[in-house]
N, C-alpha and C positions, 0 to 999 in steps of 0.2 A: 620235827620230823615231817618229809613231803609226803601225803597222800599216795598212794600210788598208780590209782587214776591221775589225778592230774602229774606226777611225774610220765606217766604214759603217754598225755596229748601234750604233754612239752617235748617228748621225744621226737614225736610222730611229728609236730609241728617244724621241729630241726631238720628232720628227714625229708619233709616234705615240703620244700618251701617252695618249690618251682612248682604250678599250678598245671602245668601241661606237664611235666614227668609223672605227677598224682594222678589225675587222670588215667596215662596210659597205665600207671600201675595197677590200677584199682579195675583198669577192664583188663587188665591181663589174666588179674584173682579170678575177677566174674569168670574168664572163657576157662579157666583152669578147670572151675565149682562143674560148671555144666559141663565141658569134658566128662570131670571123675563122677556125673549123675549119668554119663551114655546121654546127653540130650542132644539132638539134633538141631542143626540152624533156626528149623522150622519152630523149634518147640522151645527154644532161650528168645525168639523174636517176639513167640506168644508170650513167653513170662515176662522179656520187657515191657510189653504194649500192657501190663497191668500196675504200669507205673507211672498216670498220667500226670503225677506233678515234674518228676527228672524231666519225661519230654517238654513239659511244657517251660521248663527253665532250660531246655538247653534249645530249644526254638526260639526264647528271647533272646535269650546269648550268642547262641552260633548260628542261627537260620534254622535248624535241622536236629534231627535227634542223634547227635554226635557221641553221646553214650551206647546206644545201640550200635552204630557203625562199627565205634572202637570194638567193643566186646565180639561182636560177629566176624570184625577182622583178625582179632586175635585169635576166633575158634578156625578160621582158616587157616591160621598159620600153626596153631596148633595141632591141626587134622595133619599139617604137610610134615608133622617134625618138628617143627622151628619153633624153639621155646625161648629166641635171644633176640630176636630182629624186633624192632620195636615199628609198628602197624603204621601204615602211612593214610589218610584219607584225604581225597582231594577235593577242594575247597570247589565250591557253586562259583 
């Protein structure tokens, strides 16, 4: 019989297999979480900024703190309505 944790991250892992759909999905959850908290841009950018290792792996990776961006574009798009359009950020 499979565990059901690890049937869980075999799921996830099927589901997930494209590295940029994960991504935007996982900042879509984030802007969702801080929407249903009432948080404002101001105060998901302070909660970001207390998670100096994500930025600091996505500064090696992408230049920039590209998890931030994501998540902030999504709570704009999610302030406007739009809970379908998938967040565009334009590259340096």
């Amino acid at each position: 019989m499979i565990c059901a944790p690890l049937l869980l991250i075999w799921a996830v892992n099927r589901i997930f297999r494209d590295e940029d759909d994960h991504r935007h999905r996982m900042a879509r959850l984030d802007a969702l979480f801080f929407h249903l908290y009432q948080l404002d841009k101001n105060e998901a950018s302070y909660i970001l900024e207390q998670f100096p290792i994500v930025r600091a792996n996505d500064e090696k990776i992408f230049g920039r703190y590209l998890t931030s961006e994501l998540i902030l574009g999504y709570m704009n798009a999610i302030g406007a309505g739009d809970l379908e359009s998938m967040v565009q950020i334009s590259s340096l």
